[in-house]
N, C-alpha and C positions, 0 to 999 in steps of 0.2 A: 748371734751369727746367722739362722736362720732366718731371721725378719732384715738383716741388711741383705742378704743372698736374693728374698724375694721380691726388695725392693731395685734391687741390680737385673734383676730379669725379667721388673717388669716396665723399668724403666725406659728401656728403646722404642716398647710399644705405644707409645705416649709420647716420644720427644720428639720435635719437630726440629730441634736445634742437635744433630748431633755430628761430629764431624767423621764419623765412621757408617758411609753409606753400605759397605757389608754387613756389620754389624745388624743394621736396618732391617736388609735386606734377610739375614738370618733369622731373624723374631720377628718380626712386622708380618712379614708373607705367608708365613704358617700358618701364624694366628688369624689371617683375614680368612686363607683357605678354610678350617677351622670354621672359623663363624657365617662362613656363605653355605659349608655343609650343612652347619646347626639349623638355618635359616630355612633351607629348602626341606628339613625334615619338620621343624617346626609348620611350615606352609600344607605339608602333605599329611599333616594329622589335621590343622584347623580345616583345612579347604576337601575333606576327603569326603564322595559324593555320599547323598544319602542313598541306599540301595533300600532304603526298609520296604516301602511300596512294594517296588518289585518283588521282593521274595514273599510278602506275604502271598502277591498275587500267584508267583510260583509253587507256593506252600497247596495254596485253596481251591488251583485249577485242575488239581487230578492230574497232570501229565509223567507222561513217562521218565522216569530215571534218565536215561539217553539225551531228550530236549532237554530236562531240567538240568544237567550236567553244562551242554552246551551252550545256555542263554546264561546260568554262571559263569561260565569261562568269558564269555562275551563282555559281560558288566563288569567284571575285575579286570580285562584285559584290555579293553577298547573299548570307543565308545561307540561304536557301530548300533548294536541293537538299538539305547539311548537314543538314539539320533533318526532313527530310522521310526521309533514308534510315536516319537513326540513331531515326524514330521505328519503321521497318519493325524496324531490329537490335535493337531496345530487350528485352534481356532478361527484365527488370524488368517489361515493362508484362504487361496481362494478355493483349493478343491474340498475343503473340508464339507463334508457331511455325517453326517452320526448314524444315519441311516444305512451307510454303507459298510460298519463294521458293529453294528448292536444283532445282539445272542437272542436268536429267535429261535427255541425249540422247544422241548418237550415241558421244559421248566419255567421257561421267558416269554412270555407273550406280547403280541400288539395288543393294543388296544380296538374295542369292537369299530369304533367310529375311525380307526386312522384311514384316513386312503392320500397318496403320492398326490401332492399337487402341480406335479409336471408329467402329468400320466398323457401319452400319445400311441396314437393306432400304426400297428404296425403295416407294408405294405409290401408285398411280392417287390426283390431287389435284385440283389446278391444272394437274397438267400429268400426261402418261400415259405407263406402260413397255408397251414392245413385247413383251416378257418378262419372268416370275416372276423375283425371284430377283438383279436388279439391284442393288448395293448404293455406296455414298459415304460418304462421312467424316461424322460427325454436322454439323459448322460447314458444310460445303458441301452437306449435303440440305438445312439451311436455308434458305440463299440462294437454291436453287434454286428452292425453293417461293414466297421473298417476288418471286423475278422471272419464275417462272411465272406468280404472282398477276397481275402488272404488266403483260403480256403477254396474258393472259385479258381485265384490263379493259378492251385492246384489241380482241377480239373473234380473239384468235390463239392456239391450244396447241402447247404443245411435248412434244417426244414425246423421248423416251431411248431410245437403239437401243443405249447399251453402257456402260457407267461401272464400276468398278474390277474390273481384272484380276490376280489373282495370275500369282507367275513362271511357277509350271507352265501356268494356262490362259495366257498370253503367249507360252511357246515352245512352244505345239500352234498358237496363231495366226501364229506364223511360220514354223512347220514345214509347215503347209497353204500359205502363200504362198508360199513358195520351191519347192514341189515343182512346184505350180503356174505358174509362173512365173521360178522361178530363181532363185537365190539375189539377184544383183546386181538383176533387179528387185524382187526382195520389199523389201529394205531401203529401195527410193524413198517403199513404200507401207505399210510395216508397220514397228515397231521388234524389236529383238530382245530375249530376256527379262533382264530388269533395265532396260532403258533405256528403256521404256515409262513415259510419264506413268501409266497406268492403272494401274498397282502403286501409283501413291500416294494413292489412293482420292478423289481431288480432280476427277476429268478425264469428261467426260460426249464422248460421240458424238450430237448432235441428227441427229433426222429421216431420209432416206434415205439416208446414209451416201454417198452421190453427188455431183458438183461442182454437180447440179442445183437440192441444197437451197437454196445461196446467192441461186438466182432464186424462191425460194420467196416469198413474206411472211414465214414465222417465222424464215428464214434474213437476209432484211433486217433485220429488227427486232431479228436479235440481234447484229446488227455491228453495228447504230447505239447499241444499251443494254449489250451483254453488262457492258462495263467498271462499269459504273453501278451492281450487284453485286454486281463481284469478281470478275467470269469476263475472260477473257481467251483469243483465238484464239492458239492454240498454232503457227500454220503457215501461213500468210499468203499469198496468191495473191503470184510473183514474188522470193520471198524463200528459195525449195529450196535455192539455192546455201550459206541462211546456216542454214537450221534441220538442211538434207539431208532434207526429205521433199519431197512433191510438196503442191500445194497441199490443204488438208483444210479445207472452211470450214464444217463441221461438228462441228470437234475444238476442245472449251472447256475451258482447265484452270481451276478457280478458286485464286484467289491472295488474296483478301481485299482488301473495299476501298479500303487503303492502297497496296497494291503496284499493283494495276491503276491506279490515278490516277499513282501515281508512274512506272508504263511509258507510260501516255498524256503526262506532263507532260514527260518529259523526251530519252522515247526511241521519239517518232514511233509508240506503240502497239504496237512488235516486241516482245513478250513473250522474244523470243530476245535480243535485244541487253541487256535489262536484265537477264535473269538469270545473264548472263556475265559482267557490270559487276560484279553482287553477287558474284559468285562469283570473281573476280580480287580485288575491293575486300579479302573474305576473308584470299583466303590471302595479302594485299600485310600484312596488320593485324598 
């Protein structure tokens, strides 16, 4: 009785010939609804992203509880971050450079011989050099002109006290600060040669090189815009523990538009915590 019952109710689902289109309409419909659920839950385990990358890299970058919270909810919820970091890695496109988000600090160095192959002298504009003879990366004296411009219209200039340093002038400036000082304080306040942002021709020193600039005008106005840019505070008041310098809010690396919105959007503006994320995400890939 049971095997004709379940041959009678499974038969509607299968006949093409029947002449009770209700009937049809009762078992036919369910059963598709049924199997388009099955279907889409089957699609969402085969097709479900790999996040491994990512978390190792969030595992290995030392960030806060808070970001790492947030760039989880991000990867589970949307694909926003996804989207946003793979248009930074995008080999293919045309902004890409690697230069403009590789981890140069106390741990990460350049190499002795690197020097920028679009290195250009800067020249009194929109904004003024303290000294002949300053020079940046071709993409980053641009920026700096269209947000000196930006800054002028405000009735404010900015001034350049230092931007790219080769190895050799990097370890006479920390050769001069350690004798002066010691070697263990030089390193709170100076990098040593290679590990200077300034070797990568991208890093400007604004105004009197002092903790004073920051109460300046052009030293407000450039924490509240720098990102807006490209540029990005390299060394952040209260944060020595994570970068190992002492605070510099003078010291601007630019990183290109993309990457600075992406350290503000996702990693609380620490130009240090994001480019440790990329750089663990890296070598996780």
């Amino acid at each position: 009785m049971k095997k004709v019952l379940f041959i009678f109710l499974l038969f509607p689902l299968y006949s093409v010939h029947t002449d009770s289109q209700e009937l049809r309409r009762q078992f036919y419909i369910p059963f598709l609804d049924m199997e388009v659920l099955l279907n889409e839950y089957l699609e969402t385990i085969y097709n479900k992203p790999d996040f491994s990358n990512y978390l190792t890299a969030l595992s290995n970058s030392q960030l806060p509880d808070n970001i790492k919270r947030n760039i989880e909810d991000h990867l589970y919820q949307n694909s926003a971050f996804i989207n946003d970091l793979e248009a930074i890695l995008d080999k293919n496109s045309a902004t890409y450079d690697p230069y403009l988000f590789i981890l140069v600090d106390k741990n990460h160095s350049l190499s002795e011989n690197y020097a920028p192959f679009d290195i250009e002298v800067l020249r009194n504009g929109f904004y003024y050099i303290n000294e002949a003879g300053l020079m940046l990366r071709r993409e980053a004296a641009r920026s700096l002109e269209e947000m000196a411009a930006a800054a002028r219209a405000e009735g404010l200039s900015l001034l350049v006290s230092s931007a790219y340093r080769s190895y050799i002038f990097q370890d006479e400036v920390f050769s001069t600060w350690a004798r002066q000082l010691g070697q263990q304080s030089a390193e709170r306040i100076s990098a040593r040669p290679g590990h200077s942002q300034h070797q990568l021709g991208t890093t400007i020193d604004f105004g009197s090189i002092t903790d004073d600039f920051a109460y300046t005008r052009e030293g407000r106005w450039l924490a509240a815009n720098a990102s807006r840019f490209g540029w990005s505070l390299s060394y952040p008041r209260g944060f020595e523990h994570i970068t190992g310098y002492n605070w510099e809010s003078w010291h601007y690396r630019y990183v290109g538009k993309q990457l600075a919105a992406f350290i503000d959007n996702y990693f609380e503006g620490i130009q240090q915590y994001a480019l440790r994320f990329i750089h663990e995400f890296l070598l996780a890939a």
